[in-house]
PAZAPA-4460 file (N, C-alpha, C; in steps of 0.05 Angstrom, whole numbers, plus 32768, in hexadecimal, padded with zeros to 4 digits):
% residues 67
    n_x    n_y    n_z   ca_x   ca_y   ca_z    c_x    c_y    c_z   seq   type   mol
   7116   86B1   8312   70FD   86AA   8305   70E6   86BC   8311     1      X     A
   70E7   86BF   832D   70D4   86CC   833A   70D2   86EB   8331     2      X     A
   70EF   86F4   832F   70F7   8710   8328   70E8   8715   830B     3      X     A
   70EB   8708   82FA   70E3   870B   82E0   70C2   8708   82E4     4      X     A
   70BC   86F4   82F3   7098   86F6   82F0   708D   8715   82F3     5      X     A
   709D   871B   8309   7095   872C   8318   7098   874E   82FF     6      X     A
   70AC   8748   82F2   70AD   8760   82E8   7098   875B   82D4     7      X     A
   7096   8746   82C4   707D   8746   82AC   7061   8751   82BD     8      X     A
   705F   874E   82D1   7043   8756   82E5   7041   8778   82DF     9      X     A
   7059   877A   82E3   705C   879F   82F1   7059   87A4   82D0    10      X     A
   7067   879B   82BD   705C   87A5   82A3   704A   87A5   8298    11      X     A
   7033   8788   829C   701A   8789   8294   7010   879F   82A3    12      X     A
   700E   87A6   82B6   700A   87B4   82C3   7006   87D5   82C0    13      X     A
   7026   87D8   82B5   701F   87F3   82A4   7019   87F1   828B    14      X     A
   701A   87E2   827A   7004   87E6   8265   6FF1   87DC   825A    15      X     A
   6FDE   87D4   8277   6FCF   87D5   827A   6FC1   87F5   8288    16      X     A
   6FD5   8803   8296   6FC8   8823   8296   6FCB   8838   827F    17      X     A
   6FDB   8827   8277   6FE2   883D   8258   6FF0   8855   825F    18      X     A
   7001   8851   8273   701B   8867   8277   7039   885C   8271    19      X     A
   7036   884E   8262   7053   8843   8258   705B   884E   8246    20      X     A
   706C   8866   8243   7082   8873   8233   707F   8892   8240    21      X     A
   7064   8898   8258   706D   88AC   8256   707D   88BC   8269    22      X     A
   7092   88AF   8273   70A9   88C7   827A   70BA   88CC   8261    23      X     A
   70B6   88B6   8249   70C3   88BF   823E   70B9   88D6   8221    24      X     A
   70A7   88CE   8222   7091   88E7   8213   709B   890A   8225    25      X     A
   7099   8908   8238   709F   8918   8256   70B5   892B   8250    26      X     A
   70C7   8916   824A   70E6   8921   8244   70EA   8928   8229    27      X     A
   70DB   891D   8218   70DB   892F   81FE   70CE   8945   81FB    28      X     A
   70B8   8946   820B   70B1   8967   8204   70C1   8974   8219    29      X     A
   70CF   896D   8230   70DE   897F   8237   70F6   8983   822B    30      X     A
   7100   896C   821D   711C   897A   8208   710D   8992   81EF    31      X     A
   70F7   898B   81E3   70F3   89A0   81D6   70ED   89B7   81DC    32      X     A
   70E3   89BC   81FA   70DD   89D8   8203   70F4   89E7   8206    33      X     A
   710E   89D2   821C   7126   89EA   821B   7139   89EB   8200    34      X     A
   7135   89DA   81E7   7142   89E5   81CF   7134   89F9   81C8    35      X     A
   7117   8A03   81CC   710E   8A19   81BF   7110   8A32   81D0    36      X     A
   7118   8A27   81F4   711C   8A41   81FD   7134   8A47   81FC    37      X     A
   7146   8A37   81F0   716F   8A3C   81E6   716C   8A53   81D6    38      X     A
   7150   8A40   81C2   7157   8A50   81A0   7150   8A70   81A3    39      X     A
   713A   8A70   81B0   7130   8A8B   81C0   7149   8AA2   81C9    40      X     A
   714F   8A8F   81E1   716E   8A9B   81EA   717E   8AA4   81D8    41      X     A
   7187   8A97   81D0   719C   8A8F   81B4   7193   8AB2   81A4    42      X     A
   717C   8AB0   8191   716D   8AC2   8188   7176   8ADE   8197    43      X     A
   716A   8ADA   81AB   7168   8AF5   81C2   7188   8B08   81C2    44      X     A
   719D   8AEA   81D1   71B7   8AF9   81D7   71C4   8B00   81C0    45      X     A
   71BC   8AF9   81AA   71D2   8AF8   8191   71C4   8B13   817F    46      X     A
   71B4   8B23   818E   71A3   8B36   8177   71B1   8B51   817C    47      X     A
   71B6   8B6A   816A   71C5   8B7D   816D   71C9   8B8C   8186    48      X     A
   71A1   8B9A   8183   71A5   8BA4   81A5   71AB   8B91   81BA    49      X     A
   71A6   8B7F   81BE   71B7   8B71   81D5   71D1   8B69   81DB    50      X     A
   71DC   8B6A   81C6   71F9   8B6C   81C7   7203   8B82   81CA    51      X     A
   71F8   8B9D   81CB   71FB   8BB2   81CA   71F1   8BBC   81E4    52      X     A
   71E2   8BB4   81EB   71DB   8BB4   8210   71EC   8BA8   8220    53      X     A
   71F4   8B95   8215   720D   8B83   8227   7227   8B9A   8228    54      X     A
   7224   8B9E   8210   7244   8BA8   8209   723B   8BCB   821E    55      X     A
   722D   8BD5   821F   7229   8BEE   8234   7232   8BDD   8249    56      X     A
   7222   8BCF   8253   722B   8BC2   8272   7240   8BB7   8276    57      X     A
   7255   8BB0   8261   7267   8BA6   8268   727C   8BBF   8268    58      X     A
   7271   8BD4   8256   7284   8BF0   825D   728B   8BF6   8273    59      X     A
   726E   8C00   827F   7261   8C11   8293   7273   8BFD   82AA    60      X     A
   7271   8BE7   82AE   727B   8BD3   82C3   7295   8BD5   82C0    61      X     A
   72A8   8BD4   82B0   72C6   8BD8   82A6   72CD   8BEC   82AD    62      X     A
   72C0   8C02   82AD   72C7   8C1A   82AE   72CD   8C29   82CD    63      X     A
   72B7   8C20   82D7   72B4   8C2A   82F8   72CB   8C18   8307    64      X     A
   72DF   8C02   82F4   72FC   8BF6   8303   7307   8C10   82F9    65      X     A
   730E   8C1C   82E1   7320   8C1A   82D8   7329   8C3E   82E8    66      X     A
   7312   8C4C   82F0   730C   8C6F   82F6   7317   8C69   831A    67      X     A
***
């Protein structure tokens, strides 16, 4: 019984400061920041010249085993 008073306190409590939801506000703009820095990524590695810069470096690196 005591347990339960006690938590209705700590809740009036916060909203009464008016910070109740936001870690979770928090965590939604941080899920949307790193889906847009994926899509970014995503964008970036999948574009011609970069696959084409990879593919040099992965020559150039292959190559100096193979000599």
């Amino acid at each position: 019984m005591i347990k339960s008073l006690h938590r209705i306190k700590s809740l009036a409590i916060l909203f009464k400061s008016g910070e109740v939801g936001m870690a979770t506000a928090e965590y939604a703009v941080t899920t949307v920041a790193a889906c847009g820095f994926a899509g970014m990524f995503y964008k970036l590695l999948s574009s011609e010249s970069m696959a084409r810069l990879i593919g040099d470096l992965m020559r150039r690196a292959l190559s100096s085993f193979l000599i």
